[in-house]
N, C-alpha and C positions, 0 to 999 in steps of 0.2 A: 496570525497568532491571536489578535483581538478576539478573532471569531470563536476561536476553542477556548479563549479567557470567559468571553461573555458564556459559555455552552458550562463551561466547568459553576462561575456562579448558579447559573441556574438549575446545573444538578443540585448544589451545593442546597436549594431550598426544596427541591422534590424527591429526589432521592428514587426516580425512575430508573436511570438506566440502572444504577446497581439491584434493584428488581426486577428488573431484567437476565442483568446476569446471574442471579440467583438460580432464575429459573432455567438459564442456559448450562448453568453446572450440574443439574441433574441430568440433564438431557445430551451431550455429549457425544459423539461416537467413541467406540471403543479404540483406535487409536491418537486418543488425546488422554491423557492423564494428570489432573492437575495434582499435584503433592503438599501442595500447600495447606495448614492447617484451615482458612478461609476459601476455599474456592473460589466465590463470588468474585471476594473482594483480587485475588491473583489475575482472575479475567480481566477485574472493572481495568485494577491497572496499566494491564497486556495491552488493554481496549484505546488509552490513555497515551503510552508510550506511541504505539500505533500510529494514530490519529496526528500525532505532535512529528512522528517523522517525514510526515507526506510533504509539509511545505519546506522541511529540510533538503527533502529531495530532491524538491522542484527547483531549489535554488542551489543544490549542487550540480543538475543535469546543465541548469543553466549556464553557471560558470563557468563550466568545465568545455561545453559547448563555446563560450567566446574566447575563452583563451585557447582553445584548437580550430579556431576561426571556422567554426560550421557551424553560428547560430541559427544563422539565414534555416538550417536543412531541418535541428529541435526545434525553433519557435514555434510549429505548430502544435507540436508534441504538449510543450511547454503553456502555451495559452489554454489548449484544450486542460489539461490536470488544472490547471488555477481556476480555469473558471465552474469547474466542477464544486469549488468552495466559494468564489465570488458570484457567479451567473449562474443558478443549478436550474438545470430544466423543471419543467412546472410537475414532474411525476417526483424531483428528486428536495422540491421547495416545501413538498408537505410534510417532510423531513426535520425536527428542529432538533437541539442538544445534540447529547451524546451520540444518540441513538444512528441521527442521520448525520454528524461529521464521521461516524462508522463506515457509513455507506459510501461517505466522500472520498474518504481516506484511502477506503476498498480501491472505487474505482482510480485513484490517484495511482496506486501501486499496480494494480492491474496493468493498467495501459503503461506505464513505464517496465514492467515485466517482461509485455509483449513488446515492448519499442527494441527492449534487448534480444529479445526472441526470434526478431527479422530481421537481423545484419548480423552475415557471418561474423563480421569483427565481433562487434559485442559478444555474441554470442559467444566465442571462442575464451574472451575474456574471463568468465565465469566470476564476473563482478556482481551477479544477481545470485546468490550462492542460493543452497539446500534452506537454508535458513530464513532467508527470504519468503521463498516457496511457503515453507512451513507455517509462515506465521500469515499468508494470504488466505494457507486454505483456511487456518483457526478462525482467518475473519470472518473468510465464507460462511464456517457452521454457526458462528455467533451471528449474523445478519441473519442468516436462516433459511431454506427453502421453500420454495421456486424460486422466490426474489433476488437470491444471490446469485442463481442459476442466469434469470435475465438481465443480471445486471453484466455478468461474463457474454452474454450474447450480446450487448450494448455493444463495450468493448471489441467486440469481433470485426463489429460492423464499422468501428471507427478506426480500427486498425484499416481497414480496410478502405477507408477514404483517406487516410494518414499517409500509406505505405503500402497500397496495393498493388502496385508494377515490382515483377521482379528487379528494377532498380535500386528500389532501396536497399535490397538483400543483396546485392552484388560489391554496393558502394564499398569504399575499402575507408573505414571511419577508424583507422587505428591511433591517429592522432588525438580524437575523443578518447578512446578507449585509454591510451597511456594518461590522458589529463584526469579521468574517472581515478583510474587505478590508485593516482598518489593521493586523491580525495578520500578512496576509499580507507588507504592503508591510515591514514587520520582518522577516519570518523565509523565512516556507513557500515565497513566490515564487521568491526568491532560492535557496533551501536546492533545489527544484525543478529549476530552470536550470538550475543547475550540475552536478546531479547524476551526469548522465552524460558531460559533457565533462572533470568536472574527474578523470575513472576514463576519460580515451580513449576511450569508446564512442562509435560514432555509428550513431543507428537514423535509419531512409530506411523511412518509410513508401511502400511500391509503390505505385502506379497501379492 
């Protein structure tokens, strides 16, 4: 949290990223709508909330991970999303503020999207809801493309050294799964939902 405190002062004196968003609010695709009388400013915060959930996560995968006693199987999971904010590779270090704890955050939620993505349990779970989703891709278009695109190819690839033997996808992690759940029904679910209504946004998945 230091790290998003120092990144917040320093917007606090540039006033970049929400220049950013500014110009992210016109540009938009047509199933995002923000409702909000400030647009900018309903991203900047989306962008904020975001950002601030990732090491929440990280230390609720964790938790929940030792008290269903399979840290040993998330720790890699786990190191890998931290050090995307402590140890960022040197494409992801030229990154500074808002802009690139954006990008961090991205990939923090990504790879725990997909960690749920490849074990039937979780999966079945539906502890990563619609809402979730929703606010990964918002981040996608607010980071922007191709870059968000390679950042999702990143991800693929690390899944793929993380959890690339149908093993993982067999293991039966229900014990996780229930330890998630009651974390969820306190915080994540909730903290989820709201996300983009209580920032005006409303995304409309297409047809």
């Amino acid at each position: 949290m230091n790290i998003i405190d120092q990144a917040r002062r320093q917007e606090a004196h540039s006033g970049e990223f929400l220049r950013q968003m500014r110009e992210k609010a016109t540009r938009l695709p047509a199933s995002v709508t923000v409702e909000g009388y400030q647009p900018a400013t309903c991203l900047f915060q989306f962008a904020i909330e975001y950002i601030e959930m990732a090491p929440r996560l990280i230390q609720c995968v964790e938790e929940c991970a030792q008290k269903s006693r399979r840290r040993a199987l998330f720790l890699p999971f786990i190191d890998t999303a931290t050090r995307y904010f402590t140890q960022p590779s040197i494409v992801l270090a030229r990154y500074d503020g808002l802009d690139g704890l954006l990008i961090k955050a991205y990939l923090c939620h990504r790879l725990m999207e997909e960690m749920y993505e490849n074990n039937q349990s979780t999966r079945r779970s539906h502890v990563v809801d619609m809402e979730a989703i929703r606010a990964n891709l918002l981040a996608h278009q607010l980071i922007g493309e191709p870059f968000a695109n390679e950042l999702d190819e990143s991800i693929t690839v690390t899944m793929l050294n993380l959890a690339g033997s149908p093993d993982y996808y067999e293991l039966n992690l229900d014990p996780f799964v229930e330890e998630l759940g009651k974390a969820a029904r306190e915080w994540m679910r909730e903290y989820w939902e709201n996300l983009l209504t209580r920032n005006h946004i409303r995304f409309t998945l297409m047809p």
